[in-house]
N, CA, C and O atoms as a MOPAC input file, in Angstrom:
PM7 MOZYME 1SCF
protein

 N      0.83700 1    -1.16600 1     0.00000 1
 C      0.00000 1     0.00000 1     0.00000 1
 C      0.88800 1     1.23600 1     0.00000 1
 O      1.77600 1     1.56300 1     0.78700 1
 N      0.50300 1     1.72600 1    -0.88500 1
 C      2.17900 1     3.52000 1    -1.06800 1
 C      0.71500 1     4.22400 1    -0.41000 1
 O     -0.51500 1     4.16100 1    -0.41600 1
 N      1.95700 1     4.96300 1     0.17100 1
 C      1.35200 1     6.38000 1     1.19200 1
 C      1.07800 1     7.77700 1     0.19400 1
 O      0.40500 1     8.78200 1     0.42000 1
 N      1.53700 1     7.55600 1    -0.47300 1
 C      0.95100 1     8.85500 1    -1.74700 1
 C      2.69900 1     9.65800 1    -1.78600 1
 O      3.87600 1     9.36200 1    -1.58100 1
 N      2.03400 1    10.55700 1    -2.10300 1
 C      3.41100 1    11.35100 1    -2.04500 1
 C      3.36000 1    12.60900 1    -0.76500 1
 O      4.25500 1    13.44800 1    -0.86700 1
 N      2.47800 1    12.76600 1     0.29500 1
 C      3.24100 1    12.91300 1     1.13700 1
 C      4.21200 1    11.98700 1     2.25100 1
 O      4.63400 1    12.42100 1     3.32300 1
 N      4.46100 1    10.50900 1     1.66300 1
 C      5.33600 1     9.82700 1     2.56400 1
 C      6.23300 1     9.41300 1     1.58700 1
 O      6.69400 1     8.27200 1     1.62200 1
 N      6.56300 1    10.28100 1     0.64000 1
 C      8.03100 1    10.55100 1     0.12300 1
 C      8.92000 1    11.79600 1     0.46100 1
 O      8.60400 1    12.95300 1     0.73700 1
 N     10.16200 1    11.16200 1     0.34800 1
 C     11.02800 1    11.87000 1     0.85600 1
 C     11.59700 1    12.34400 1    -0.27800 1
 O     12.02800 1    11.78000 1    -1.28400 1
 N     11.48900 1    14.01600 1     0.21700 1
 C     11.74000 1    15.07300 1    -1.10300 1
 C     13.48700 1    14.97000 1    -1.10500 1
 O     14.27000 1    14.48100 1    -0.29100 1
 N     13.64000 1    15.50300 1    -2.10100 1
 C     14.68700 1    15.87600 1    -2.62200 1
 C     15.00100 1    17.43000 1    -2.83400 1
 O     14.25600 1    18.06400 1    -3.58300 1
 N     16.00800 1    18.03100 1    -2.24400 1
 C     16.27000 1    19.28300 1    -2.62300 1
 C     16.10700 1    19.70500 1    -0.95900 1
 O     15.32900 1    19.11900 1    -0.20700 1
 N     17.01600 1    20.85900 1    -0.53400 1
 C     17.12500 1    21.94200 1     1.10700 1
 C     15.45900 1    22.02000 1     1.44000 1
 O     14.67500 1    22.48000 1     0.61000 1
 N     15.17500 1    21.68600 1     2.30600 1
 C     14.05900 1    22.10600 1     3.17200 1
 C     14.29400 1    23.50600 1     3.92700 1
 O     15.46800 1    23.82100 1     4.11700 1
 N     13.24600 1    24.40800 1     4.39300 1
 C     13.29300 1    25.47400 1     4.95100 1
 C     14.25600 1    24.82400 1     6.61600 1
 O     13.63600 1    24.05800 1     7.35200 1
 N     15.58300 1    25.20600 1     6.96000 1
 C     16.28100 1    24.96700 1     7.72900 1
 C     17.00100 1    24.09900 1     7.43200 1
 O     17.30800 1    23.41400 1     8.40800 1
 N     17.65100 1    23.63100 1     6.05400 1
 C     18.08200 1    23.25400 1     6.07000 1
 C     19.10100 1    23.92900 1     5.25200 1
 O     18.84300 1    24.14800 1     4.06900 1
 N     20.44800 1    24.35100 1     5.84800 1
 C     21.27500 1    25.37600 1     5.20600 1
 C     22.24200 1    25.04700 1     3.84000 1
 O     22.71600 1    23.91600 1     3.94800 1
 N     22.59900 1    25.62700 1     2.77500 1
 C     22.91600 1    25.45300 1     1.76900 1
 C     24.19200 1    25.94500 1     1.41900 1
 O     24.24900 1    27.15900 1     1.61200 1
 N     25.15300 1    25.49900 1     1.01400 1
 C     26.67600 1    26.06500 1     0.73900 1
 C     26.43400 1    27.77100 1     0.68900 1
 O     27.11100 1    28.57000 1     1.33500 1
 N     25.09400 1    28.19700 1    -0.40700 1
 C     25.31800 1    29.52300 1    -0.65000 1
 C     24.87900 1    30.44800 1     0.88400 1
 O     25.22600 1    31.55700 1     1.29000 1
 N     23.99200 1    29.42000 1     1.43100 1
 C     23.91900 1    30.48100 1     2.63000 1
 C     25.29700 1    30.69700 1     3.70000 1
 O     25.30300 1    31.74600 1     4.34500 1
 N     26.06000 1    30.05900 1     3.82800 1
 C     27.47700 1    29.67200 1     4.30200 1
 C     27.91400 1    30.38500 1     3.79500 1
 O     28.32100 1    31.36600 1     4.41800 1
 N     28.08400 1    30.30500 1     2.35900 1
 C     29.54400 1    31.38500 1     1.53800 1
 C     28.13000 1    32.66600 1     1.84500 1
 O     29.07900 1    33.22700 1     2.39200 1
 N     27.14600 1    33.40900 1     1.97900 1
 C     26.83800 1    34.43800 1     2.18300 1
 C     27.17500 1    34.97800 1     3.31800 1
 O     27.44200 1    36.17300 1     3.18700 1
 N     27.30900 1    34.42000 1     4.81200 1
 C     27.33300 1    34.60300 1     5.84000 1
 C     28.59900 1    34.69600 1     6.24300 1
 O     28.97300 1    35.53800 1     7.05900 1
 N     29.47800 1    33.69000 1     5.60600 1
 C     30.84700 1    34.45200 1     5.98200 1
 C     31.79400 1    35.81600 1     4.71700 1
 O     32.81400 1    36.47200 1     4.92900 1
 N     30.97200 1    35.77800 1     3.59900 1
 C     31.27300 1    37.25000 1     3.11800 1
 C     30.89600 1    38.41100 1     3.71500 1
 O     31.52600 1    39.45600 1     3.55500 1
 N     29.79100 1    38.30600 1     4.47900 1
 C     28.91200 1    39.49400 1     4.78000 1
 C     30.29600 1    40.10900 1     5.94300 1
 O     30.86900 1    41.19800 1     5.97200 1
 N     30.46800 1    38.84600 1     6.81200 1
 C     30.90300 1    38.85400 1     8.11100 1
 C     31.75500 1    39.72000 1     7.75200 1
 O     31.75600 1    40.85900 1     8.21900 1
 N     32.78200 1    39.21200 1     6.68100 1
 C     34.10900 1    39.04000 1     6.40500 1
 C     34.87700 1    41.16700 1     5.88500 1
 O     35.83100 1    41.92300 1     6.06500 1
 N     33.23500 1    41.04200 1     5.05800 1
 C     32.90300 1    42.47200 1     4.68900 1
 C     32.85200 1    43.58300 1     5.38000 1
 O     33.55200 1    44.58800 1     5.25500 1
 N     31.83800 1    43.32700 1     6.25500 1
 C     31.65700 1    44.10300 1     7.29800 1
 C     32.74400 1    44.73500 1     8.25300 1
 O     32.76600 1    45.90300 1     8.64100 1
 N     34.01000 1    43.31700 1     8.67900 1
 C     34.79200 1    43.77400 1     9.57200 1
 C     35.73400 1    44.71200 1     8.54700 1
 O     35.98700 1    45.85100 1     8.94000 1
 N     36.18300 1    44.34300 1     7.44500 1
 C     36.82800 1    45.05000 1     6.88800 1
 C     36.57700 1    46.23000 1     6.24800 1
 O     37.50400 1    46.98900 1     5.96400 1
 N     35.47700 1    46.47000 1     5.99300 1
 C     35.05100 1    48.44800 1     5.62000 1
 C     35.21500 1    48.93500 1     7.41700 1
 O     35.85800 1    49.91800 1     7.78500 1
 N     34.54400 1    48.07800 1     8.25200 1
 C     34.78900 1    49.39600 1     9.35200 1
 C     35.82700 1    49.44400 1     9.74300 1
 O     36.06400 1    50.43400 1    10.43600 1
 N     36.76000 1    48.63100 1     9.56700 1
 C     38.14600 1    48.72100 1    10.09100 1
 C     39.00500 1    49.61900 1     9.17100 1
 O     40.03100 1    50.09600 1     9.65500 1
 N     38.68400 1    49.89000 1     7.90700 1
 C     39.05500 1    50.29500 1     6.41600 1
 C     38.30900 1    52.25900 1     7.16200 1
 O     38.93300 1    53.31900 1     7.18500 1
 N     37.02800 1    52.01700 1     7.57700 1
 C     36.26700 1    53.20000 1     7.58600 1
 C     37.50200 1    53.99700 1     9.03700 1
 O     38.01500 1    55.11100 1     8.93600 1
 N     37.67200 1    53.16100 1    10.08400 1
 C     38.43900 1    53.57800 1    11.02700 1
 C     39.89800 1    54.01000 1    10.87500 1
 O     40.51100 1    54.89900 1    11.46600 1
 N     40.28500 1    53.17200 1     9.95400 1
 C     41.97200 1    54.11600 1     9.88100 1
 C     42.13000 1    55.07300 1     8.95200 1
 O     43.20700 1    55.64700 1     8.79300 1
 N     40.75400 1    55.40100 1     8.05200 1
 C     41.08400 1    56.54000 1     7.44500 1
 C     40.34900 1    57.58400 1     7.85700 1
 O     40.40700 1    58.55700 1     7.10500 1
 N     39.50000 1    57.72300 1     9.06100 1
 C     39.33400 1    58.35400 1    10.07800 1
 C     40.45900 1    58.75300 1    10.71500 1
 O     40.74600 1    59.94100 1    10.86000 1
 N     41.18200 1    57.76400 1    11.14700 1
 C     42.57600 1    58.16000 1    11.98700 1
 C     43.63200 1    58.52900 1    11.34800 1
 O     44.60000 1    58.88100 1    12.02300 1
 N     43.71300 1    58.54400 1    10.01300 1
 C     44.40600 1    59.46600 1     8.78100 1
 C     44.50500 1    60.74300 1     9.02600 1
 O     45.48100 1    61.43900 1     9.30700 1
 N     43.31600 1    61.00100 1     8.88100 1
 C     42.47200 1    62.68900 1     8.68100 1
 C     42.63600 1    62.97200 1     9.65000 1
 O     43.56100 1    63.76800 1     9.81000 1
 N     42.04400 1    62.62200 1    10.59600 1
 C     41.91500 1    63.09200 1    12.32600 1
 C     43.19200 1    63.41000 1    13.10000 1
 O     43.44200 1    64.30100 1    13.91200 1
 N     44.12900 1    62.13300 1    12.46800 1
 C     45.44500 1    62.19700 1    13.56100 1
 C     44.97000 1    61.71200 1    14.87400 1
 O     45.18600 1    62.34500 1    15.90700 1
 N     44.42300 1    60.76300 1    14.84600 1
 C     43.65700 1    59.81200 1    15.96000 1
 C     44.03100 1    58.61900 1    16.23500 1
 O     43.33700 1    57.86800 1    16.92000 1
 N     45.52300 1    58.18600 1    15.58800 1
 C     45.59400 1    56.59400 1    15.40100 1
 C     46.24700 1    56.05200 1    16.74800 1
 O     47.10100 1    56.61800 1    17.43000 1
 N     45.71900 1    54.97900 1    16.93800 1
 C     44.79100 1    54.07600 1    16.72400 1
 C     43.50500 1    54.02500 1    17.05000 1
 O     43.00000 1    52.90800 1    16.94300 1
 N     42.76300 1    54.95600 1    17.44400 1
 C     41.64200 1    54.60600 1    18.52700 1
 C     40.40700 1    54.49900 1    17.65200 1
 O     39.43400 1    53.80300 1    17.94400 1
 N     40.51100 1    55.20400 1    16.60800 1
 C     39.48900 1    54.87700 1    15.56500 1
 C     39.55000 1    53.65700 1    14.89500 1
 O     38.55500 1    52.93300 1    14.90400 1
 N     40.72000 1    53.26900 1    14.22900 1
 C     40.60000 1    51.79600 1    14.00600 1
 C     40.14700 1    50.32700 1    14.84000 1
 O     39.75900 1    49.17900 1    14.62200 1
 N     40.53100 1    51.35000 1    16.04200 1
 C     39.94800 1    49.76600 1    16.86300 1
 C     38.71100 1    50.26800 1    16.94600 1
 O     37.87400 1    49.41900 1    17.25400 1
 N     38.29800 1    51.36500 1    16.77800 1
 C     36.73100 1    51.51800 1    17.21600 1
 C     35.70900 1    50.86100 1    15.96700 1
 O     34.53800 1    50.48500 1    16.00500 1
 N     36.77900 1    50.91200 1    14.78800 1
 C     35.97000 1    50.27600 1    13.69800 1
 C     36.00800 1    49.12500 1    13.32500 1
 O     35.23400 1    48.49900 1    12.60100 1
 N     37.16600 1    48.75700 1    13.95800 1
 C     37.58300 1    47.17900 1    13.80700 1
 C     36.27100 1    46.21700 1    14.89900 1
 O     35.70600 1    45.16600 1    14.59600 1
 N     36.10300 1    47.05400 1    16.20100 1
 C     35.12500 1    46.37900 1    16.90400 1
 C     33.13000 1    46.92900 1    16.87400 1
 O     32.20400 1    46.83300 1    17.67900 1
 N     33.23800 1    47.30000 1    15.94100 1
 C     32.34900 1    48.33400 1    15.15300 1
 C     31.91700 1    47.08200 1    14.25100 1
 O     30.83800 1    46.57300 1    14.55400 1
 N     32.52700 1    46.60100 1    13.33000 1
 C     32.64800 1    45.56900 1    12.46400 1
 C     32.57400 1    44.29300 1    12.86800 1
 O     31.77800 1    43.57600 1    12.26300 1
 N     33.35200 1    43.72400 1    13.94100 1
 C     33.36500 1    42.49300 1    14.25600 1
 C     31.89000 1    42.34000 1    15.57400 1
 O     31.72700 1    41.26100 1    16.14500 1
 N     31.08900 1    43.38500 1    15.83800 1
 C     29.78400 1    43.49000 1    16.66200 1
 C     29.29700 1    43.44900 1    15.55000 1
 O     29.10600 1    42.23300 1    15.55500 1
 N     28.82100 1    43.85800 1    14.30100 1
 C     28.05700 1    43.71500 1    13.23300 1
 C     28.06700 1    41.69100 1    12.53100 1
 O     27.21400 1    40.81000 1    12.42700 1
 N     29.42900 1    41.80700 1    12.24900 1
 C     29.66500 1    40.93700 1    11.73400 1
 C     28.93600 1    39.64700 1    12.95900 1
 O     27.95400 1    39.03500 1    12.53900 1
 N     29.27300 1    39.41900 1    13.90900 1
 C     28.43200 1    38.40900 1    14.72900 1
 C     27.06600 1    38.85200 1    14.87600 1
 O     26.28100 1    37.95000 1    15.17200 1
 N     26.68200 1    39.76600 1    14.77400 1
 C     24.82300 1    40.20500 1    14.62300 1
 C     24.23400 1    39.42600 1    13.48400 1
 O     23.25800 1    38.70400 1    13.28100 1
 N     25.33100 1    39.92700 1    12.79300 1
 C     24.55100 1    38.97200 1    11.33600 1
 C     24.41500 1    37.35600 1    10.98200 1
 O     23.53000 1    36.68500 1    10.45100 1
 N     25.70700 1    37.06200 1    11.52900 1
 C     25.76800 1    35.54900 1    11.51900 1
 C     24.60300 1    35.04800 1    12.76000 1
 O     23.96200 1    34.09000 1    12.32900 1
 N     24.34300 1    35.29100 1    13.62000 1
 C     23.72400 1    35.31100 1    14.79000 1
 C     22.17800 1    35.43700 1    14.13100 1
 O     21.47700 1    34.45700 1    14.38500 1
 N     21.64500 1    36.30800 1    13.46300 1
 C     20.50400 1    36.77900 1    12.50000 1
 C     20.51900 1    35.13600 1    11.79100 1
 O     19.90000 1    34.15600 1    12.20300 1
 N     21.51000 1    35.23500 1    10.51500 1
 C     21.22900 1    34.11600 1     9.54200 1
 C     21.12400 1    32.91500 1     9.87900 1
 O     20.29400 1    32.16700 1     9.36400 1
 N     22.04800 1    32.50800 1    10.90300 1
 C     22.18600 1    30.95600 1    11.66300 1
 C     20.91700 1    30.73700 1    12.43600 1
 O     20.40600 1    29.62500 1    12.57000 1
 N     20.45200 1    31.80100 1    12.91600 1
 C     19.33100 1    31.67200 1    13.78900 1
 C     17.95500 1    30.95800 1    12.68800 1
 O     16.84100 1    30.88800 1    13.20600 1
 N     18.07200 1    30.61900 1    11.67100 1
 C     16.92600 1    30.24800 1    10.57600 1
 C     16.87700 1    28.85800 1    10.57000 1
 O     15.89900 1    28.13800 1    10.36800 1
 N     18.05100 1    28.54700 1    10.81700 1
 C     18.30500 1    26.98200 1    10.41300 1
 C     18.33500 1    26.14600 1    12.26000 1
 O     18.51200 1    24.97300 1    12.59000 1
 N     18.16200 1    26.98400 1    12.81600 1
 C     18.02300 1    26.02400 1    14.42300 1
 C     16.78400 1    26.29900 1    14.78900 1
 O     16.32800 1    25.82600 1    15.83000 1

């Protein structure tokens, strides 16, 4: 006796079930993020004559973003 086709087992990512591209998205974003604000902070501290305190402010500016987001996207798949 077949169960029809809801007692087949699909083929293809189910909603939570994460996919290479969501991976390679989540660590570009990350990857992105830390590096413009860290990029945004030392040329702050260029101009300003502030160095270092702006770079670390953007470096940790970036790496608080960058775990928000992964934290955001990962949160879909648990």
């Amino acid at each position: 006796m077949s169960g029809g086709p809801a007692s087949e087992p699909s083929s293809g990512p189910q909603r939570g079930d994460p996919t290479f591209g969501d991976f390679f998205f989540i660590g570009t974003a990350c990857a992105v993020s830390i590096l413009l604000a860290g990029a945004a902070g030392y040329l702050l501290d260029s101009w300003l004559g502030t160095t270092p305190w702006l770079t670390f402010a953007g470096l940790a500016f970036g790496i608080t973003s960058a775990v928000l987001l992964a934290y955001k996207n990962f949160r879909k798949f648990v």
